[in-house]
N, C-alpha and C positions, 0 to 999 in steps of 0.2 A: 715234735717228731710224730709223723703218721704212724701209726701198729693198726694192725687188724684189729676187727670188733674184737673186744673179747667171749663172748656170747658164743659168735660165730664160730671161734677157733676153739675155743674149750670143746664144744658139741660136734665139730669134725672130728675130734681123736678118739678113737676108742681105746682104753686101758684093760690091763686085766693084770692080776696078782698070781703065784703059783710058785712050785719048789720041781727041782730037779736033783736028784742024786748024781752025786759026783764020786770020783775015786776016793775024795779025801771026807766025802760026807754030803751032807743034805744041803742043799743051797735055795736062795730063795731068787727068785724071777719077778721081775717087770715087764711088760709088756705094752708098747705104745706105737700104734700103728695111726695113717691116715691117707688118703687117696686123694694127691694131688694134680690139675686141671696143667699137666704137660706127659713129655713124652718120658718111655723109660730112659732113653737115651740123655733126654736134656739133665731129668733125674739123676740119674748116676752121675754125668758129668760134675752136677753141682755138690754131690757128697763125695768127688774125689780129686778134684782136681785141687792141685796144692793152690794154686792160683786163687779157685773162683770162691773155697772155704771159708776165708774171711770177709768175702761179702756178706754172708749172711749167720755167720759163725763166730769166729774168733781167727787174731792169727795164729796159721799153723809153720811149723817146720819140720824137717826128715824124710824123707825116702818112701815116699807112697808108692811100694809095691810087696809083692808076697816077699816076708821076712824083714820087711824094714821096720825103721821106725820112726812112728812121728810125734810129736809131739806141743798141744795147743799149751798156747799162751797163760800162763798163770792157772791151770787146768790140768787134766788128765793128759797121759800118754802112753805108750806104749806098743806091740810089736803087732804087726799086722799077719795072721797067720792063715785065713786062708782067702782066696779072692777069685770069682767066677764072674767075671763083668757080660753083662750089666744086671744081673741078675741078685749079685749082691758080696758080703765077706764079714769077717770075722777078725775079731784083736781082742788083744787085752786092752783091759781098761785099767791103769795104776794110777793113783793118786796118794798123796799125805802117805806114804808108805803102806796102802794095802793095795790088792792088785784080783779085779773083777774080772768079766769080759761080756764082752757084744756081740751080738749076732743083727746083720744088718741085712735084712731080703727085700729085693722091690721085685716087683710084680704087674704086671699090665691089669687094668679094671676099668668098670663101668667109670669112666671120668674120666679116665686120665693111668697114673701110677701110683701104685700104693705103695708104702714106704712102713715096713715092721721091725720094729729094734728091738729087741730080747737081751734086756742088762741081765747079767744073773751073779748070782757074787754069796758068797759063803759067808755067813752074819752068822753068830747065836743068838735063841732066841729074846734072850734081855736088852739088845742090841737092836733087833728086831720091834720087841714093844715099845720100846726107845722112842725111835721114830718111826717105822712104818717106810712103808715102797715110797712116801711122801719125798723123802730124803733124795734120793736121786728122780723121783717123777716131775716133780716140779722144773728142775733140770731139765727132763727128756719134754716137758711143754713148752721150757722155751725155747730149746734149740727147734723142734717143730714150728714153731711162730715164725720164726726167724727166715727156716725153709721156706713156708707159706710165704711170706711177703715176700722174698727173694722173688720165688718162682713167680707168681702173679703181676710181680710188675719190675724183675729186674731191677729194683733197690739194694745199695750196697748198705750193709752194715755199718752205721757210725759207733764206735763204741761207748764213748760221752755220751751221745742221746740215748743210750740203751740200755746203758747203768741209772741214768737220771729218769727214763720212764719205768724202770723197773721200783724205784721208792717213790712216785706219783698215786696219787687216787686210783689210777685205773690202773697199773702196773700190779700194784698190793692188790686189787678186786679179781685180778686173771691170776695170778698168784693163790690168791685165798680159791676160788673158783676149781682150779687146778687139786690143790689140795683136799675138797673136800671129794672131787671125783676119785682121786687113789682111797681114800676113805672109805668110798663106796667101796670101791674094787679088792679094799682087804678085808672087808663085811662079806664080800660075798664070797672072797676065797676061804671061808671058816675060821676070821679072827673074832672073838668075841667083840660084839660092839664097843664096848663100856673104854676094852682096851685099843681098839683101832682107833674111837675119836683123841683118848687120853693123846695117843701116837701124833695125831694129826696136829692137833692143837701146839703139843712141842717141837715139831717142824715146822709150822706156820710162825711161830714165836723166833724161830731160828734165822728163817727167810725174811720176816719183817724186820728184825731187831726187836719187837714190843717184849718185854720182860715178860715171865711166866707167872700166869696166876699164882699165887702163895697155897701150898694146900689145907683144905678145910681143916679146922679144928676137931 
């Protein structure tokens, strides 16, 4: 199955880590943006249409418009609450019974469209040390891969070769790759090292399958 270098697409994304206060408390934020070589229009198209989604996604179902709800395949779902096309919207994001949300902005740029996703989702902090922005970033890089090849050459999604390049050599190295860039990105939003790599290394263990180190004596 062709993917993008991974080199390539790691170093197109930029990440960034941060917290938001919310009614109900302090919440923590993702941040994974990238500027892709089409128009906004085509852009939007491809993050909304129920249609063209699982080309480079997953399949989806529900009612894609303000107040609906949709719902990917074995994944998150949830209700779409505000929506300014082409400019961008907002949902909840629910999964496994807790319940996040998205903020999704595209934006005309030097290239092409930029595409900004801002998960944000109310964790504690032991939760937090746990795994780190890793947990859902590695996520938010490959659905951006996904975009990327979409938009660049119009390739639909096969989901077999996407699961199977995902536990390949080079699948686990954009993977691992991916992971140590959130890594950075919660080092420099003021997590102590020691405790964002411990972070890392137990969501890379999670996304590989490899067992986790034993701890020292």
């Amino acid at each position: 199955m062709t993917m993008i270098d991974v080199s390539t697409q790691i170093n197109a994304v930029s990440r960034q880590v941060g917290r938001r206060a919310l009614e109900a408390g302090e919440a923590r934020t993702v941040i994974v943006q990238q500027t892709f070589d089409s128009t906004i229009e085509d852009v939007w198209d491809a993050v909304t249409n129920i249609e063209r989604i699982p080309r480079w996604l997953m399949p989806i179902t529900g009612d894609l418009r303000l107040g609906g709800h949709y719902q990917l395949e074995g994944n998150a779902g949830g209700t779409i609450e505000t929506c300014d096309p082409p400019k961008g919207f907002t949902a909840t994001w629910e999964f496994d019974g807790g319940m996040s949300w998205i903020e999704v902005a595209l934006m005309p740029a030097e290239g092409g469209t930029q595409v900004r996703v801002e998960h944000i989702a109310e964790v504690d902090d032991a939760t937090w040390d746990q795994f780190g922005p890793g947990a859902v970033g590695i996520g938010w890089d490959l659905m951006f891969m996904g975009l990327a090849l979409h938009l660049s050459t119009g390739a639909a999604n096969d989901p077999e070769g996407s699961m199977a390049w995902q536990t390949s050599a080079e699948g686990l190295e954009f993977m691992n790759r991916g992971n140590e860039a959130w890594c950075e990105a919660n080092i420099a939003a003021g997590t102590p090292e020691a405790v964002a790599r411990a972070s890392a290394e137990r969501t890379f263990a999670a996304y590989s399958g490899a067992p986790e180190e034993p701890p020292a004596e």
